[in-house]
LUMTIRO-954102 format. One record per residue (C-alpha): x, y negated, z; residue in three letters. Coordinates in pm, whole numbers, plus 50000, padded with zeros to 5 digits. Each point is the difference from the previous one (the first is absolute). Layout:
N
ATOM      x      y      z  resn
ATOM      X      Y      Z   ALA
...
This chain:
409
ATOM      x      y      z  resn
ATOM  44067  60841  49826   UNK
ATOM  49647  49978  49909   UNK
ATOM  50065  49650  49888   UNK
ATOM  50289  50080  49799   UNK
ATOM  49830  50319  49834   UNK
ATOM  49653  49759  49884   UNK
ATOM  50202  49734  49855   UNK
ATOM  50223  50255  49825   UNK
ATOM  49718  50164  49801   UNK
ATOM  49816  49632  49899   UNK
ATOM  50421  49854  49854   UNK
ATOM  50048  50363  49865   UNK
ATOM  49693  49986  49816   UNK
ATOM  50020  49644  49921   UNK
ATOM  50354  50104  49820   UNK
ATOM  49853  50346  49844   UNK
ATOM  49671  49770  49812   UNK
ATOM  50305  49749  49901   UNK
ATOM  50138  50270  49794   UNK
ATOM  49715  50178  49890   UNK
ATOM  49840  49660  49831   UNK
ATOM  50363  49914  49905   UNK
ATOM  50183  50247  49885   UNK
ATOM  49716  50310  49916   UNK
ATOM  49755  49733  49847   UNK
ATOM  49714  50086  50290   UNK
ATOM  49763  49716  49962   UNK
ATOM  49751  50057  50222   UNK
ATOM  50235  50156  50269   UNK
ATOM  49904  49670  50259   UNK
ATOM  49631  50065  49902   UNK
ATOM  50051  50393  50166   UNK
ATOM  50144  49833  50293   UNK
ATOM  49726  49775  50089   UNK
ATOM  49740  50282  49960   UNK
ATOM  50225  50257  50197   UNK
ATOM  49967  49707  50294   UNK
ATOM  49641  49953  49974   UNK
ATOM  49957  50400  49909   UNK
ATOM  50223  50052  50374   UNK
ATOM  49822  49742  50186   UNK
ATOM  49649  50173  49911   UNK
ATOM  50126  50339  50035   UNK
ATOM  50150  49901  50367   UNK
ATOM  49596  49904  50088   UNK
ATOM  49881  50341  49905   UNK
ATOM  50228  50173  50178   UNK
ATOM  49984  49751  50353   UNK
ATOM  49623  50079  49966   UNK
ATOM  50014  50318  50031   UNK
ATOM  50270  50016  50230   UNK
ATOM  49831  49855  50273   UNK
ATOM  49727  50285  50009   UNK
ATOM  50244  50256  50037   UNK
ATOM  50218  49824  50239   UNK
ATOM  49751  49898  50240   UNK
ATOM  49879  50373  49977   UNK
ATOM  50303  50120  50097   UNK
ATOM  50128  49809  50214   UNK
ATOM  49709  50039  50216   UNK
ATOM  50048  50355  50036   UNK
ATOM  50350  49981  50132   UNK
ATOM  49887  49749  50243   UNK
ATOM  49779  50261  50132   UNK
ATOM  50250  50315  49995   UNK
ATOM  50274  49726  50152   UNK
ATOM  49692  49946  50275   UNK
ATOM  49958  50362  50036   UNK
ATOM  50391  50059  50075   UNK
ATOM  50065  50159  49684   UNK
ATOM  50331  49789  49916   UNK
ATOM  50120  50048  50330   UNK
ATOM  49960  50378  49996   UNK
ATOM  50166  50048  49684   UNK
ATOM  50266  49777  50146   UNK
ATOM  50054  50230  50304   UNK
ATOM  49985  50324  49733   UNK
ATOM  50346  49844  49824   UNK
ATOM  50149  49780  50268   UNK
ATOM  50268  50338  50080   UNK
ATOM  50071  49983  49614   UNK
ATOM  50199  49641  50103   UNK
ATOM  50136  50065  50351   UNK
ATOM  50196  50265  49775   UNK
ATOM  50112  49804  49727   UNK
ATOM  50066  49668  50191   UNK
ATOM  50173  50135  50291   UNK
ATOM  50192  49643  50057   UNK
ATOM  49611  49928  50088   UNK
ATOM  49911  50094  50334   UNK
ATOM  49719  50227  50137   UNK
ATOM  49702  49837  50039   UNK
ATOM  50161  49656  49848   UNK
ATOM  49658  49764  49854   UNK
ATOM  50190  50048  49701   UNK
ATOM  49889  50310  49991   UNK
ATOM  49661  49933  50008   UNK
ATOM  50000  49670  49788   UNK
ATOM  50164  50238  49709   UNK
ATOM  49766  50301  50037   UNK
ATOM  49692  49745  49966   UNK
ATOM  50109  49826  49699   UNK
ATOM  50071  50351  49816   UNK
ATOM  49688  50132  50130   UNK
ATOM  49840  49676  49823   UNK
ATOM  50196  49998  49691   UNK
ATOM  49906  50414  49974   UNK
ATOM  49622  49901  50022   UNK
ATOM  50066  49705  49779   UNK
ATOM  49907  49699  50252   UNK
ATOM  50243  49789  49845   UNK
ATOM  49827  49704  50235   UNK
ATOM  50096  50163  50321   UNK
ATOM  50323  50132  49873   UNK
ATOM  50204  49667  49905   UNK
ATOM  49941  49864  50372   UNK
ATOM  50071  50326  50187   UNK
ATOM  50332  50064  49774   UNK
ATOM  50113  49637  50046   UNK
ATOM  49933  50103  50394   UNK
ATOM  50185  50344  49959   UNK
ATOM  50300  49772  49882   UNK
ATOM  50041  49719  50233   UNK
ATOM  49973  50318  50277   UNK
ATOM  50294  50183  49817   UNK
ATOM  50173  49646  50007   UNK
ATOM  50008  50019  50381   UNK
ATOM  50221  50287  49964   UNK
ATOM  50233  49838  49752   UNK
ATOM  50362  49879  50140   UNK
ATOM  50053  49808  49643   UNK
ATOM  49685  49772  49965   UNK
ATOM  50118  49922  49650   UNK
ATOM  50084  50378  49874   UNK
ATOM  49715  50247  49955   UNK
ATOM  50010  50348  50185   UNK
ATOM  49982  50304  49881   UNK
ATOM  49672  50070  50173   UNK
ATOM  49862  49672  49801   UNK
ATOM  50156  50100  49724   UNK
ATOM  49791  50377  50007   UNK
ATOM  49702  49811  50108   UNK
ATOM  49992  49780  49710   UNK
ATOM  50065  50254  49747   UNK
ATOM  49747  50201  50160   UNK
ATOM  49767  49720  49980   UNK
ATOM  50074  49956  49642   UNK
ATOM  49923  50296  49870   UNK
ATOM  49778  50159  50262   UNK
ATOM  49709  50190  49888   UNK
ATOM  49667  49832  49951   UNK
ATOM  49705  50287  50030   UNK
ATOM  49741  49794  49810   UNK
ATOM  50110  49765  49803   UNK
ATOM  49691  49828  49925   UNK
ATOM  50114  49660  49804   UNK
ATOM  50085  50231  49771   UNK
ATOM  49695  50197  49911   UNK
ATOM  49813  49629  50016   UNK
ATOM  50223  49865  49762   UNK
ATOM  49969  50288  49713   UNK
ATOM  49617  50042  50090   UNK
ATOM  49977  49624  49881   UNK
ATOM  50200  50078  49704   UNK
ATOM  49765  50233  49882   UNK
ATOM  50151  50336  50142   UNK
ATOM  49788  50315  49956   UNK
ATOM  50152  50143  50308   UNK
ATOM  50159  49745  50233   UNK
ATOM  50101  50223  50214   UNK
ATOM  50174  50250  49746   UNK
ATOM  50347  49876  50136   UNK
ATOM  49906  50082  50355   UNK
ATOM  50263  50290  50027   UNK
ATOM  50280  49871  49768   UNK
ATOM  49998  49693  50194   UNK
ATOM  50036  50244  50314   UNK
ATOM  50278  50203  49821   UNK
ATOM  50220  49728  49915   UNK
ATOM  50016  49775  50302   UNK
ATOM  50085  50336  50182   UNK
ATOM  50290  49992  49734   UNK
ATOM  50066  49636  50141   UNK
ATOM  49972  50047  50366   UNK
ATOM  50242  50339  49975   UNK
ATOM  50251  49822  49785   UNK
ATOM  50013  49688  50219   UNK
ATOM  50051  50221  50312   UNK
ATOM  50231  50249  49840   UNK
ATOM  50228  49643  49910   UNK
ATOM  49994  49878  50304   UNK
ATOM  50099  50302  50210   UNK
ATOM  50290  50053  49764   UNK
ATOM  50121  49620  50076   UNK
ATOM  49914  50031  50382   UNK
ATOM  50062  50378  50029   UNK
ATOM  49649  50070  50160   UNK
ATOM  49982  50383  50046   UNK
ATOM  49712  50092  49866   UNK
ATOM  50032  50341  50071   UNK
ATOM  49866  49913  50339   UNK
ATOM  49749  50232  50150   UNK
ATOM  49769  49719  49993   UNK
ATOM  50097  49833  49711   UNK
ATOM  49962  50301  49816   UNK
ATOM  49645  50078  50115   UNK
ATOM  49849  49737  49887   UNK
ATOM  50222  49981  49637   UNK
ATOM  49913  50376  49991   UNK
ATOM  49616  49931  50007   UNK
ATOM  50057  49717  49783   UNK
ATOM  50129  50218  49757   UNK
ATOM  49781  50297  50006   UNK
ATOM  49690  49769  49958   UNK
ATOM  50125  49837  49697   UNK
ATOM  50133  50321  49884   UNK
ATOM  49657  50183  50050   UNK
ATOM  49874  49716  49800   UNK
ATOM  50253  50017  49696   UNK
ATOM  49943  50348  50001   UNK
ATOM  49607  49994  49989   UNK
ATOM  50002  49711  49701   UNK
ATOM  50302  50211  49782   UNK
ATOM  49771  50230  49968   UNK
ATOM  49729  49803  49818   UNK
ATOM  49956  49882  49615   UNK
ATOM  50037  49621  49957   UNK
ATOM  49682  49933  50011   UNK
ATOM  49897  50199  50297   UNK
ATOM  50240  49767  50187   UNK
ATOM  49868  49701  49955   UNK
ATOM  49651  50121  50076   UNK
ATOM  50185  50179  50332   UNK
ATOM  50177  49707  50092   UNK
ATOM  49693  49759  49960   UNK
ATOM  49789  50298  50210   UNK
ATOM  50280  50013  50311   UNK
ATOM  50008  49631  49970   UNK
ATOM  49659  49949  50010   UNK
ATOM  49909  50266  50301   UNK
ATOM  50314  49906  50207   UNK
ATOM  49906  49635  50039   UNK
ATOM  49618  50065  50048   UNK
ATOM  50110  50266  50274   UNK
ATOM  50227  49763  50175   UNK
ATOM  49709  49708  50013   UNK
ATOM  49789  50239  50152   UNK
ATOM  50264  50065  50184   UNK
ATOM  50054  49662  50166   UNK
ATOM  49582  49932  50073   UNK
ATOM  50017  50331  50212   UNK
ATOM  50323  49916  50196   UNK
ATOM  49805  49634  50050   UNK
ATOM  49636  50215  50121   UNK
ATOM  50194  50213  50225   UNK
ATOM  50160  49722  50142   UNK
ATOM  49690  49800  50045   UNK
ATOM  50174  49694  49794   UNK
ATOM  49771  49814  49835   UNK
ATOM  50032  50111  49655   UNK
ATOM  49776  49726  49796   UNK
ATOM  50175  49710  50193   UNK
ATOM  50369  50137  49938   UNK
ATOM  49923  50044  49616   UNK
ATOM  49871  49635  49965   UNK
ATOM  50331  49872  50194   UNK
ATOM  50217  50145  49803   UNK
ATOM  49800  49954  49685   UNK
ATOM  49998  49633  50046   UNK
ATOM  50405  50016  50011   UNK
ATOM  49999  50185  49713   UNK
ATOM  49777  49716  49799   UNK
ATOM  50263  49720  50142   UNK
ATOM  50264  50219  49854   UNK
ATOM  49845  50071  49626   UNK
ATOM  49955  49619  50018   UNK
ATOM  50358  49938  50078   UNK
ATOM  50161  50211  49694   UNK
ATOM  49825  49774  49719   UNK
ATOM  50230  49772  50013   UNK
ATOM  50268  50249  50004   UNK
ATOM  49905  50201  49717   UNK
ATOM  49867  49736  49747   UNK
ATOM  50338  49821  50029   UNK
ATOM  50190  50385  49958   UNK
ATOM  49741  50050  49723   UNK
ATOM  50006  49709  49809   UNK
ATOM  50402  49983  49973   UNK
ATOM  50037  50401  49902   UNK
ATOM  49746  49909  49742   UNK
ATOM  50164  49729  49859   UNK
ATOM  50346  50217  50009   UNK
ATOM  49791  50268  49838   UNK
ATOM  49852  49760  49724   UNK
ATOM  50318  49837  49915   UNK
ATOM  50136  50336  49887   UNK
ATOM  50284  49973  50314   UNK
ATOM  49886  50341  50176   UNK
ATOM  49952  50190  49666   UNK
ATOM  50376  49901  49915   UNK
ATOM  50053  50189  50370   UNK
ATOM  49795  50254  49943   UNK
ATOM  50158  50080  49647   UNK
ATOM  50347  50011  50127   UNK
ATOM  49878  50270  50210   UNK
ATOM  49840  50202  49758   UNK
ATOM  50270  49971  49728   UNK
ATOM  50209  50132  50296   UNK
ATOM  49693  50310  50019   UNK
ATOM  49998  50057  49688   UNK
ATOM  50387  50006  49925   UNK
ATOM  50032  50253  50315   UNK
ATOM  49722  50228  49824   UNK
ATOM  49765  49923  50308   UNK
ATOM  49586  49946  49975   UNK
ATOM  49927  49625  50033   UNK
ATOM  49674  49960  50144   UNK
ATOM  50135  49930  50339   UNK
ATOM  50196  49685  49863   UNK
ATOM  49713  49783  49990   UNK
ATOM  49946  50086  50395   UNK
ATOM  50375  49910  50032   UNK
ATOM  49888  49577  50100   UNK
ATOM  49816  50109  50292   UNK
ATOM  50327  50219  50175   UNK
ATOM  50193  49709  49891   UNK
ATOM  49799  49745  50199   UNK
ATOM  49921  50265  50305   UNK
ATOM  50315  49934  50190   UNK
ATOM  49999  49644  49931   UNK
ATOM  49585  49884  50081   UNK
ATOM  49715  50167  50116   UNK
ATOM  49781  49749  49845   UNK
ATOM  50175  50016  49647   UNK
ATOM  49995  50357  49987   UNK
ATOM  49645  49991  50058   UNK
ATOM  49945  49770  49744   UNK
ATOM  50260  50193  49741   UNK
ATOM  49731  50350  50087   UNK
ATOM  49726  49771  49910   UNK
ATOM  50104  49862  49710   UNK
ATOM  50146  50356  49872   UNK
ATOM  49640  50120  50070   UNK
ATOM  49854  49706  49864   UNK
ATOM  50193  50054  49642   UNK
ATOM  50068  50398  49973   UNK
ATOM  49669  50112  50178   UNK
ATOM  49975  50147  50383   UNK
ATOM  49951  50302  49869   UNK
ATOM  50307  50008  49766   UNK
ATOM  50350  50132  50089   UNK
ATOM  50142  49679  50098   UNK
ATOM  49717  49848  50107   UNK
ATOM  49958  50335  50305   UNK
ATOM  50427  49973  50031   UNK
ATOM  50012  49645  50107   UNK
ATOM  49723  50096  50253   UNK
ATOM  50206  50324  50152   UNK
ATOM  50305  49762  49951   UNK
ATOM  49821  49723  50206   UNK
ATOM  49862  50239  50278   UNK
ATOM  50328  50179  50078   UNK
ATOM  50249  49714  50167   UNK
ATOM  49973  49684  50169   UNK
ATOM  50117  49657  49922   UNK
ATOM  50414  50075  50091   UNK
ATOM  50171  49654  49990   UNK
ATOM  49654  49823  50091   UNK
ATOM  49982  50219  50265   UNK
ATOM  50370  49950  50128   UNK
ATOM  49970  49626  50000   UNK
ATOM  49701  49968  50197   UNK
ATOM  50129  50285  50234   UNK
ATOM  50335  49925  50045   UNK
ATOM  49974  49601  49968   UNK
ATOM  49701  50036  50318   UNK
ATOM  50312  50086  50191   UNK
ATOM  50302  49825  49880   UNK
ATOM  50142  50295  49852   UNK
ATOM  50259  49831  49729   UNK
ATOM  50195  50361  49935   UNK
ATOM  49768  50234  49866   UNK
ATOM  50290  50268  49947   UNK
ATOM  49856  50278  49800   UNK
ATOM  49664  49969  50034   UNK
ATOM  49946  49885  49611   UNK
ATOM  50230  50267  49889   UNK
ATOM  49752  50266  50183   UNK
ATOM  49674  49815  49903   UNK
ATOM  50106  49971  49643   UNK
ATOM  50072  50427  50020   UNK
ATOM  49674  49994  50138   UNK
ATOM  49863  49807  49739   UNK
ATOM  50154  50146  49689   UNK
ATOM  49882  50396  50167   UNK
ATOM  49661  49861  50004   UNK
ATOM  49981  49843  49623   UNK
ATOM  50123  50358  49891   UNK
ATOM  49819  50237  50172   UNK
ATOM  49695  49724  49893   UNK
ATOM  50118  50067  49621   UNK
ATOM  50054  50353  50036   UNK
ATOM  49683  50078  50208   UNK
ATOM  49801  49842  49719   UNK
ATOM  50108  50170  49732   UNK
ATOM  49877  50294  50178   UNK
ATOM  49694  49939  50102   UNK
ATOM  49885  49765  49742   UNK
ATOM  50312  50088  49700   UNK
């Protein structure tokens, strides 16, 4: 798919610069595409650069709360959650486990530990599955859930628009929060209806119901603030939540008697190995969306959407954010690159440029996800696993939209 998707953009664009020296007169059209290349390729360097701080930072820390048994706690807290909505799933099935550790890891954003322990969580679900070919409905939930499962600190994110010159990196802390809620809800609410899960459930509802009343609490609390106040609020929350939960993690380690310094440099060497890995990634992602961009292909897109906007009365600052929940579903590592390049030509701090963050923070890769998922197992019949993921997905791009009109509108 990936394949498919970089080639597309480079014969697209190729075809757009054909018409725009052709036909619109646009001399110096293949000169803009040359410099958007070299412009990408220099712009992917900043940004590895100071990825690799952050990353290695990071990562470190959750190798020490994963030493102190923090993951595996907050796996125990929400393992009942599944036995619930599962119930083809035994009691005390590893699948259980395998799925409560890679939420727990997507939640605190270890997105290292998390692809391994959900590939895990599926080949254990397989082992319950009498058609090796067809996915289940408790693979189906899983991956959904995986999809758009909430990340509590979604730090890429803030790195990315600090590097882009953001005032407040961490301004889209709680609309990032808001609107993968949105996501998670909707994909569970879609596939309950499909798999008639009752989610009225003593259990179920528990956990929904504190769900709920948190976010609620916090929609409440921010409603009740001026624009500006929000962003400062959001930024402030951000800001003291993640500091909290560091501090967190070292005491866990001291009462435990882990060896805190150690821990941090393990993990912070995997997180060095990993920044290194995503150059590669990114400048080819980069370099193709800026040659789309510079051969006048997107804006075409982009226009289409906002004549659309603007015939239906409706404000059209969200359109330009519109490329990144286009490429969400279809590559993690394009979407990335779309945020990037939105921030690198609107601003970070401007409406798009904050959007295609929230947009970016709220889901998860669906189709990338589903191949390598499904495709570890042999699973040919995905049944309505896109259908649910794609709810999921379009839930999440407009609560992202409609959460950042109010906080940052």
């Amino acid at each position: 798919m990936l394949n498919r998707l970089w080639i597309s953009f480079f014969f697209i664009a190729f075809i757009s610069a054909l018409y725009q020296w052709g036909v619109m007169g646009d001399a110096l059209i293949f000169e803009k595409i040359i410099k958007s290349i070299f412009d990408m390729s220099s712009v992917t360097v900043d940004i590895a650069i100071g990825l690799i701080g952050i990353l290695a930072f990071w990562l470190g820390m959750m190798k020490i709360a994963e030493n102190a048994g923090l993951i595996n706690k907050l796996a125990i807290a929400i393992s009942p959650l599944f036995s619930k909505l599962m119930p083809e799933v035994p009691k005390g099935h590893p699948a259980i486990g395998s799925m409560t550790m890679n939420l727990s890891a997507n939640f605190l954003g270890i997105d290292n530990a998390a692809t391994p322990l959900g590939l895990k969580a599926m080949q254990d679900l397989q082992t319950l599955n009498p058609k090796k070919d067809t996915a289940t409905n408790a693979q189906i939930l899983f991956l959904v859930l995986n999809t758009s499962s909430v990340t509590l600190f979604p730090v890429a994110v803030f790195v990315y628009r600090a590097q882009q010159g953001a005032v407040n990196p961490t301004d889209v802390f709680i609309p990032i929060i808001l609107a993968t809620f949105a996501s998670t809800f909707a994909g569970l609410l879609a596939v309950a209806t499909v798999q008639k899960i009752k989610l009225y459930h003593p259990v179920v509802l528990l956990y929904l119901s504190a769900a709920i009343a948190l976010i609620g609490g916090v929609t409440v609390y921010f409603a009740a603030l001026t624009s500006q106040a929000l962003s400062t609020q959001s930024s402030l929350f951000g800001n003291i939540l993640i500091f909290s939960t560091l501090i967190l993690f070292i005491a866990a380690a001291v009462r435990k008697k882990i060896d805190v310094y150690n821990s941090f440099i393990e993990g912070a060497k995997e997180g060095f190995e990993t920044s290194i890995k995503l150059i590669p990634y990114l400048l080819a992602m980069l370099c193709a969306i800026g040659v789309f961009r510079a051969s006048g292909a997107l804006d075409v897109i982009v226009d289409i959407f906002r004549s659309l906007a603007i015939f239906l009365g409706m404000d059209t600052r969200f359109i330009d954010a519109l490329p990144t929940a286009m490429m969400k579903p279809l590559s993690g590592s394009g979407a990335r690159a779309m945020m990037i390049e939105t921030m690198n030509t609107h601003g970070a701090d401007s409406f798009a440029g904050r959007l295609a963050s929230i947009i970016q923070g709220s889901t998860e890769t669906t189709f990338y996800v589903l191949a390598v998922y499904f495709g570890s197992v042999g699973i040919k019949y995905s049944r309505h696993a896109v259908s649910c993921g794609l709810i999921a997905d379009a839930a999440g791009i407009i609560a992202a939209i409609s959460v950042c009109y109010c906080f940052f509108g």
